[in-house]
N, CA, C and O atoms as a GROMACS GRO file, in nm:
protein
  384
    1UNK      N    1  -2.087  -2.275   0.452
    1UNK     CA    2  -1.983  -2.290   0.550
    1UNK      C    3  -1.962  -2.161   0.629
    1UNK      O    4  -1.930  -2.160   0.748
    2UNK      N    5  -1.984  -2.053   0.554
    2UNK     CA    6  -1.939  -1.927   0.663
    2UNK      C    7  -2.048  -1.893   0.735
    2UNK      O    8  -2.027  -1.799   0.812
    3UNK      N    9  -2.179  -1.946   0.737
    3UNK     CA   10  -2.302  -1.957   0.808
    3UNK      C   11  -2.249  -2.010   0.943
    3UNK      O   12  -2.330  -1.992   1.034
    4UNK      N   13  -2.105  -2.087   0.988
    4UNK     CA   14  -2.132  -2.183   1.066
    4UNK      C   15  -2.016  -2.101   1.156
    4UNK      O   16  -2.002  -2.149   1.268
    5UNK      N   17  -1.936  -1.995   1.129
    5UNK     CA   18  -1.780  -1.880   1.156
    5UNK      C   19  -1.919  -1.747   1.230
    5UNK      O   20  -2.003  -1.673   1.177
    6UNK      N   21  -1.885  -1.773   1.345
    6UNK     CA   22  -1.923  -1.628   1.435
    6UNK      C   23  -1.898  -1.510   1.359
    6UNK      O   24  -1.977  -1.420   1.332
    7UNK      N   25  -1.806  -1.520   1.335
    7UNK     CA   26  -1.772  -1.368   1.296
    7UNK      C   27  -1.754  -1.335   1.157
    7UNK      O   28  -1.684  -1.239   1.126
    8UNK      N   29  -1.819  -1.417   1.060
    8UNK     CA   30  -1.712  -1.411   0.926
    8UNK      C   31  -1.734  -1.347   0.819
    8UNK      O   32  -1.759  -1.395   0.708
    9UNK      N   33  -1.722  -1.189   0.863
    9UNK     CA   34  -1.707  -1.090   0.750
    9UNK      C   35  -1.608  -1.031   0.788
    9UNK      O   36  -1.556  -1.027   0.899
   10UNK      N   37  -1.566  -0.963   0.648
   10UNK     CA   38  -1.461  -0.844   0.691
   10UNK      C   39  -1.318  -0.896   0.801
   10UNK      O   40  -1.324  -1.018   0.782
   11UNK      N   41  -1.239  -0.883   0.866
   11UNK     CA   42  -1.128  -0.838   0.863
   11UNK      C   43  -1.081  -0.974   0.967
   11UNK      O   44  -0.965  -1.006   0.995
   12UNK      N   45  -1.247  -1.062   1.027
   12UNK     CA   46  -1.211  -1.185   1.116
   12UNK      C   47  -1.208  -1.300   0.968
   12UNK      O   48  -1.124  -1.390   0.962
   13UNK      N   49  -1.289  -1.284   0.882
   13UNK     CA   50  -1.289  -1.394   0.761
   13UNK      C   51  -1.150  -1.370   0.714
   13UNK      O   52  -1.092  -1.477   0.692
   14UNK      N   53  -1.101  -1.299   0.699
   14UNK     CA   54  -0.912  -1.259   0.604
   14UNK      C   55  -0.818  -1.336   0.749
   14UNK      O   56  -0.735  -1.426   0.733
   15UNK      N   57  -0.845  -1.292   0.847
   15UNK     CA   58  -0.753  -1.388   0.909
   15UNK      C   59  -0.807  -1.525   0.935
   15UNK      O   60  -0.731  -1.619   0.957
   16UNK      N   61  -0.913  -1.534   0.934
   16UNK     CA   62  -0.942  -1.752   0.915
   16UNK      C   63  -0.912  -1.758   0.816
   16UNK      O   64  -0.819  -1.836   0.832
   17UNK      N   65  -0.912  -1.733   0.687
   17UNK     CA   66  -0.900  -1.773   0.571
   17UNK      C   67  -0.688  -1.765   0.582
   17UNK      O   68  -0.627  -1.850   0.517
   18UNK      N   69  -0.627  -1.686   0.645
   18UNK     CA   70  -0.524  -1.709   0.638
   18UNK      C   71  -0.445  -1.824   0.705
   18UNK      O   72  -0.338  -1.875   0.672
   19UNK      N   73  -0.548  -1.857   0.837
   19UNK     CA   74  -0.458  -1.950   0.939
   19UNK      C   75  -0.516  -2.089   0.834
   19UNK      O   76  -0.456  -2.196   0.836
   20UNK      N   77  -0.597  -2.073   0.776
   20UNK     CA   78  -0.594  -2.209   0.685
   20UNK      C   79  -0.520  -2.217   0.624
   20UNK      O   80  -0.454  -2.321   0.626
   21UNK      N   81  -0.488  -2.118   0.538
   21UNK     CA   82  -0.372  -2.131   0.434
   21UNK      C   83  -0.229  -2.161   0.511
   21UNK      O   84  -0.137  -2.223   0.457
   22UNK      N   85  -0.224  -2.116   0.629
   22UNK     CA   86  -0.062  -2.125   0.699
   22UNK      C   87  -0.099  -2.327   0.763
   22UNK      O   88  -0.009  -2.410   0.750
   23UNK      N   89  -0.204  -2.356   0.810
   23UNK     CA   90  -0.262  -2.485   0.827
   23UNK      C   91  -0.196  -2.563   0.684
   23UNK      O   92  -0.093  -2.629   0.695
   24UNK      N   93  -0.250  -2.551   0.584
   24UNK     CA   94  -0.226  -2.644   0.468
   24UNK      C   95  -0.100  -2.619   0.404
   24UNK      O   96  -0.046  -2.679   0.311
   25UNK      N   97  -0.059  -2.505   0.478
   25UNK     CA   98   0.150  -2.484   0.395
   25UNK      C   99   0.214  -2.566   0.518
   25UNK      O  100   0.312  -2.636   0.493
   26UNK      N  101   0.174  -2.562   0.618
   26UNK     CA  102   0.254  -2.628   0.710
   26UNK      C  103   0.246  -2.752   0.841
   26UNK      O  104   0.340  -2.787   0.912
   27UNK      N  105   0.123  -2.795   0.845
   27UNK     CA  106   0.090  -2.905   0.894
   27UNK      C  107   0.101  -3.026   0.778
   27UNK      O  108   0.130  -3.025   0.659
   28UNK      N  109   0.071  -3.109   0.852
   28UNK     CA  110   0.102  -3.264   0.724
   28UNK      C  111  -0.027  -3.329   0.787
   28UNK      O  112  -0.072  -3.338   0.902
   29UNK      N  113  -0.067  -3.367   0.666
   29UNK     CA  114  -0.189  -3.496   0.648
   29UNK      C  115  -0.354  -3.374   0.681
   29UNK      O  116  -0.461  -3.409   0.732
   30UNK      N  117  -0.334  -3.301   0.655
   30UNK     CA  118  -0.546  -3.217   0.690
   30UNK      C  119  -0.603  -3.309   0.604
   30UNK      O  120  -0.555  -3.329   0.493
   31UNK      N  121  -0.704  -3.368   0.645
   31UNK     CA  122  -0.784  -3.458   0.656
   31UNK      C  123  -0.924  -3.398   0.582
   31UNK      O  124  -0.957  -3.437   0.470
   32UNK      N  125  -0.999  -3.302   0.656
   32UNK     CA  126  -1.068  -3.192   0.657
   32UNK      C  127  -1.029  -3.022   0.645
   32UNK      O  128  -1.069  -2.943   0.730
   33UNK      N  129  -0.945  -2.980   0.524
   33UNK     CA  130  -0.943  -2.820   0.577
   33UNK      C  131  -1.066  -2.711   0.615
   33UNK      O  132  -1.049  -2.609   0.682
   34UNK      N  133  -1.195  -2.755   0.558
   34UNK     CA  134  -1.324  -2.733   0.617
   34UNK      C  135  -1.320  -2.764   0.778
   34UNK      O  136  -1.402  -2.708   0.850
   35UNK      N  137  -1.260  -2.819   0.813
   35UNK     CA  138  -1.250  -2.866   1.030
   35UNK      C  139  -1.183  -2.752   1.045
   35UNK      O  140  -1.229  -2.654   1.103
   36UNK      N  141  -1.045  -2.759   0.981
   36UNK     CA  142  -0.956  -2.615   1.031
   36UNK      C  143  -1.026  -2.526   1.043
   36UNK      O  144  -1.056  -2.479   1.153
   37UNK      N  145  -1.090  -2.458   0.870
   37UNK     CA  146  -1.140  -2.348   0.861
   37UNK      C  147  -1.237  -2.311   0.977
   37UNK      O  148  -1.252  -2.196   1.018
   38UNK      N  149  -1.302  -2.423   1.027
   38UNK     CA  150  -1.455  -2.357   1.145
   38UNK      C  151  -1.373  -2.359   1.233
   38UNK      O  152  -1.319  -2.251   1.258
   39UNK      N  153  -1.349  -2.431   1.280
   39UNK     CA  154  -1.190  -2.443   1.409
   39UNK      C  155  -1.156  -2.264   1.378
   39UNK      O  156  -1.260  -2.212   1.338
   40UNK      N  157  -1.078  -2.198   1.383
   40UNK     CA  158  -1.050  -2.114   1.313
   40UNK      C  159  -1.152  -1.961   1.360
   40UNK      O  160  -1.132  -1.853   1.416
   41UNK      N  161  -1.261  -2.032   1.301
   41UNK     CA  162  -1.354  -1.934   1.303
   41UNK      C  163  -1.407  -1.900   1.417
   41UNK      O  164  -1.407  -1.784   1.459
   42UNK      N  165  -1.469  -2.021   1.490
   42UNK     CA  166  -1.552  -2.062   1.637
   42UNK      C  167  -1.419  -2.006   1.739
   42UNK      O  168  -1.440  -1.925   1.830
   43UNK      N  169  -1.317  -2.046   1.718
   43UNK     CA  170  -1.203  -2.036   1.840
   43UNK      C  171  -1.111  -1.877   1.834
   43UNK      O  172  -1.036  -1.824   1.916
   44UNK      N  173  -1.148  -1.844   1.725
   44UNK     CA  174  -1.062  -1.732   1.719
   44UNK      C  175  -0.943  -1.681   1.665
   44UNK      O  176  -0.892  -1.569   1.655
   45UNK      N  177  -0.896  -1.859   1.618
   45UNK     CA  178  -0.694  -1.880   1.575
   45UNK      C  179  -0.676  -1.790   1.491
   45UNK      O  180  -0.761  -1.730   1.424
   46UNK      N  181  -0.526  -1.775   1.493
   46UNK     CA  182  -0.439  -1.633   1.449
   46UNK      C  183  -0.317  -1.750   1.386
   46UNK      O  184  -0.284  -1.858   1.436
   47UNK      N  185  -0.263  -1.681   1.253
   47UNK     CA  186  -0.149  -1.734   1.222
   47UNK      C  187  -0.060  -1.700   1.303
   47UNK      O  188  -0.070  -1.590   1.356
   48UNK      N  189   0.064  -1.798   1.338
   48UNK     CA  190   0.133  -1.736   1.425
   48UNK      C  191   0.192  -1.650   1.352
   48UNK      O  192   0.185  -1.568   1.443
   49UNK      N  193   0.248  -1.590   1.266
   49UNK     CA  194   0.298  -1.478   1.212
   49UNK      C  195   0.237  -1.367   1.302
   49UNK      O  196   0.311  -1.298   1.372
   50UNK      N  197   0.066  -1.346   1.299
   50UNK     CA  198   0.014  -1.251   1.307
   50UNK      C  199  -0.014  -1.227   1.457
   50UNK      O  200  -0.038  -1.113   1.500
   51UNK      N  201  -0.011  -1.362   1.555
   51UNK     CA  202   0.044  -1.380   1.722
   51UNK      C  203   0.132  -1.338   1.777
   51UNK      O  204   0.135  -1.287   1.889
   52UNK      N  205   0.244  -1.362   1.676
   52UNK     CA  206   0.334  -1.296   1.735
   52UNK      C  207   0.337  -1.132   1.725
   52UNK      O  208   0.372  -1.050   1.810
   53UNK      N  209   0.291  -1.115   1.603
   53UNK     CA  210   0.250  -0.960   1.579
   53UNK      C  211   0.171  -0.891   1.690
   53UNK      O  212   0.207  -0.782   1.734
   54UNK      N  213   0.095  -0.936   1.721
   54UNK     CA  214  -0.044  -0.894   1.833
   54UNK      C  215   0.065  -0.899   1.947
   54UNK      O  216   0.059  -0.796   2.014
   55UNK      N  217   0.181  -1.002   1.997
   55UNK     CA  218   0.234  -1.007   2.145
   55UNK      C  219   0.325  -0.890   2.134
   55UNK      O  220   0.359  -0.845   2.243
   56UNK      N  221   0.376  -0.826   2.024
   56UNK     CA  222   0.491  -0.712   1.986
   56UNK      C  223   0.380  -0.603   2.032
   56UNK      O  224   0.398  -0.538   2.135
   57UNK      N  225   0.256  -0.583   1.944
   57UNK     CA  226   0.202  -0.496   2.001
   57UNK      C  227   0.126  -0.448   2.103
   57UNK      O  228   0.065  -0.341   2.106
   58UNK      N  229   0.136  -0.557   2.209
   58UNK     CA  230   0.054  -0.553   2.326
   58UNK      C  231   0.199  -0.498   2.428
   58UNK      O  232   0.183  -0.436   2.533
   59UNK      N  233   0.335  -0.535   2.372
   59UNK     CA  234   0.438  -0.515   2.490
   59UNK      C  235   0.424  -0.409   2.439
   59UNK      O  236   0.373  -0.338   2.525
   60UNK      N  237   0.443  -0.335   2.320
   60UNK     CA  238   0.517  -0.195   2.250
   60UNK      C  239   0.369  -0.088   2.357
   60UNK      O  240   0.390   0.033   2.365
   61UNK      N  241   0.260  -0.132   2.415
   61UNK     CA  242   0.164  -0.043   2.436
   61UNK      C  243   0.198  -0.052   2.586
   61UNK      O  244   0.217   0.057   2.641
   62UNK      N  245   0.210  -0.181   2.675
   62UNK     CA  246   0.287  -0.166   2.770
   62UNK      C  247   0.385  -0.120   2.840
   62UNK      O  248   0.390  -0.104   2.962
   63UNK      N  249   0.520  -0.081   2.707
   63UNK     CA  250   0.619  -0.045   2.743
   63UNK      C  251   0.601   0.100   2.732
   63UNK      O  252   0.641   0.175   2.821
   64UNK      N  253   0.539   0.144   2.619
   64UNK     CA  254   0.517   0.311   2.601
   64UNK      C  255   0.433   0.366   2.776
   64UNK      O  256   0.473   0.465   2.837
   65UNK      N  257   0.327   0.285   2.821
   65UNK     CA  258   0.229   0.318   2.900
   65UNK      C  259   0.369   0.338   3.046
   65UNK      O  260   0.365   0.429   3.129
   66UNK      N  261   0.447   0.261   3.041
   66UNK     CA  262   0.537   0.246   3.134
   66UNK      C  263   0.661   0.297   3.151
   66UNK      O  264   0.754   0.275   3.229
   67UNK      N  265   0.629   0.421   2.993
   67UNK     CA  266   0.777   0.518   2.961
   67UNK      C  267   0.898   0.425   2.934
   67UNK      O  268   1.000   0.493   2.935
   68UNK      N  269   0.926   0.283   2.908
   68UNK     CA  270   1.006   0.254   2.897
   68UNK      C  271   1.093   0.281   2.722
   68UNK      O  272   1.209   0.282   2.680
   69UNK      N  273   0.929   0.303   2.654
   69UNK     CA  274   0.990   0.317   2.507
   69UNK      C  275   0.900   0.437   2.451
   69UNK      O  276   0.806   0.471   2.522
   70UNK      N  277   0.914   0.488   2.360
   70UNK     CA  278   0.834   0.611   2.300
   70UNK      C  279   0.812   0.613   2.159
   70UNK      O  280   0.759   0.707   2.101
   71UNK      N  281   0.846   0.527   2.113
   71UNK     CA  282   0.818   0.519   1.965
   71UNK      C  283   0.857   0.317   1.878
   71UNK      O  284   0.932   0.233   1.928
   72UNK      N  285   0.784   0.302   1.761
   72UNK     CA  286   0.821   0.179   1.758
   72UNK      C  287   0.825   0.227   1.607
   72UNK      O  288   0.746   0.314   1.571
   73UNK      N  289   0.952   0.153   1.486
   73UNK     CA  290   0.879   0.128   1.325
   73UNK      C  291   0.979   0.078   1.308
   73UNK      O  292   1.099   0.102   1.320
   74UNK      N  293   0.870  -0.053   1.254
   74UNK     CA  294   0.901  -0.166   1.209
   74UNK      C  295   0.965  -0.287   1.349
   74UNK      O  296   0.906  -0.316   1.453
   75UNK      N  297   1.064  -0.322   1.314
   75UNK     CA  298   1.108  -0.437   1.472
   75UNK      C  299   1.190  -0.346   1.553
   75UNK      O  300   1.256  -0.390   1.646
   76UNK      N  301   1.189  -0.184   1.512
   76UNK     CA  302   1.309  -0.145   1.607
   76UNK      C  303   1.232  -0.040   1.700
   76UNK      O  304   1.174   0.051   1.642
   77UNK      N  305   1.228  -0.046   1.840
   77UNK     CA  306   1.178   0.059   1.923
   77UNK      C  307   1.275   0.126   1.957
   77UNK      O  308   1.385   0.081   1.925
   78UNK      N  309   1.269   0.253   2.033
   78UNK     CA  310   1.334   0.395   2.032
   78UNK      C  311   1.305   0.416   2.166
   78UNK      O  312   1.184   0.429   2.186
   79UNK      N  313   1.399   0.426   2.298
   79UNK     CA  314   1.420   0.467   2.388
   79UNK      C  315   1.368   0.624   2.425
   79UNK      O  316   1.366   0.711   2.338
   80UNK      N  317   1.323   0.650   2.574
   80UNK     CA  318   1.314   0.798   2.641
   80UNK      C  319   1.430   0.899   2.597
   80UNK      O  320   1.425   1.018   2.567
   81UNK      N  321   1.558   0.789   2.606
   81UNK     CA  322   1.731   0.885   2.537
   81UNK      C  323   1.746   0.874   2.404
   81UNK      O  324   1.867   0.891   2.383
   82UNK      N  325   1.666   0.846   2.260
   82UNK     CA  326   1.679   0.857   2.134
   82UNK      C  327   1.748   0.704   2.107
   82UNK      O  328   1.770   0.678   1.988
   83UNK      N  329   1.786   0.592   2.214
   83UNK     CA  330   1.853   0.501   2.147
   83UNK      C  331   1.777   0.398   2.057
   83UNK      O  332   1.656   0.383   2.070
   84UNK      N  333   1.823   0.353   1.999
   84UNK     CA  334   1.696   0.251   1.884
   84UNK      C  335   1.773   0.099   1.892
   84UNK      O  336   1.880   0.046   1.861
   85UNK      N  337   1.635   0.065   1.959
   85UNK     CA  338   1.717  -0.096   2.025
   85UNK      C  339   1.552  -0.189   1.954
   85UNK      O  340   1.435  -0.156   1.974
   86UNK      N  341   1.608  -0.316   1.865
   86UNK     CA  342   1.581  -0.407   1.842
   86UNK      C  343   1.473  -0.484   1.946
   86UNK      O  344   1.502  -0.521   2.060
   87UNK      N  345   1.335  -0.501   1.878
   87UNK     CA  346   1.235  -0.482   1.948
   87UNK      C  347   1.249  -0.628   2.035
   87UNK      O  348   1.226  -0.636   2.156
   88UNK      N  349   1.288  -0.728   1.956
   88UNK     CA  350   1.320  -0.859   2.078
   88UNK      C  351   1.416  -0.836   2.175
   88UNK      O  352   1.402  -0.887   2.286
   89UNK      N  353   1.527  -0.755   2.146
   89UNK     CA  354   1.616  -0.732   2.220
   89UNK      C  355   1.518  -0.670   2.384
   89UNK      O  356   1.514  -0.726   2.494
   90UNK      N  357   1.459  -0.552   2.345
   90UNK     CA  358   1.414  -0.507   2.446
   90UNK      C  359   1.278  -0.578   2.513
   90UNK      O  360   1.269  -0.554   2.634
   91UNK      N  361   1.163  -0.667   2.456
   91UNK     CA  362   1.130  -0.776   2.491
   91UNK      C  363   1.204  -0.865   2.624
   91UNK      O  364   1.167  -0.875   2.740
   92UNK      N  365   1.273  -0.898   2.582
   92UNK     CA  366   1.391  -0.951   2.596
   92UNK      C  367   1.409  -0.933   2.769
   92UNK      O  368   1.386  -1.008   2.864
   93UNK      N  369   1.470  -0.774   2.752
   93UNK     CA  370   1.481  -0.710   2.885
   93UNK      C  371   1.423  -0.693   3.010
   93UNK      O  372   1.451  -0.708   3.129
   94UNK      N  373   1.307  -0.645   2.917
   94UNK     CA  374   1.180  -0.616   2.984
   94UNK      C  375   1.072  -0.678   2.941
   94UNK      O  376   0.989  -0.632   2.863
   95UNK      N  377   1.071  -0.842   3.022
   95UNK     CA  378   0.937  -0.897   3.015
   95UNK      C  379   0.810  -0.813   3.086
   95UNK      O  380   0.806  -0.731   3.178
   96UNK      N  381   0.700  -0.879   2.991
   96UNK     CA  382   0.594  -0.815   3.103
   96UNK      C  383   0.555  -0.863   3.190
   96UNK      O  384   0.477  -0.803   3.264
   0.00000   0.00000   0.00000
């Protein structure tokens, strides 16, 4: 089966192997979790846990590039003036 996953060593196999597991905790009726798993593999899918993770860190590189923020840990980013504002909050503000 991993003959049939583009990519499936190392650090792309740990996230297919996870969006299956988030697939079979939270969809109803998989039929095939072997479909998911290549699905998965061939397409690229991300748990959304880890989507949404990737969209935090694509704004947090945007917003730094754009001086709006200068530091991020954990969900809270840190303002040019030291303030520490809640990373959806500032999302939020400042779409991209």
């Amino acid at each position: 089966m991993l003959g049939k996953c583009t990519g499936g060593v190392g650090a792309s196999l740990v996230v297919d192997i996870a969006y299956l597991k988030e697939a079979i905790r939270t969809w109803k009726g998989i039929k095939s979790p072997e479909a998911v798993f290549v699905a998965a593999c061939k397409e690229g899918r991300k748990p959304e846990a880890q989507q949404s993770k990737s969209d935090a860190i694509a704004w947090f590189e945007w917003a730094r590039k754009n001086r709006i923020v200068i530091a991020m840990s954990g969900e809270v980013v840190y303002t040019p003036d030291g303030e520490a504002v809640a990373l959806t909050e500032m999302m939020r503000r400042f779409p991209v």
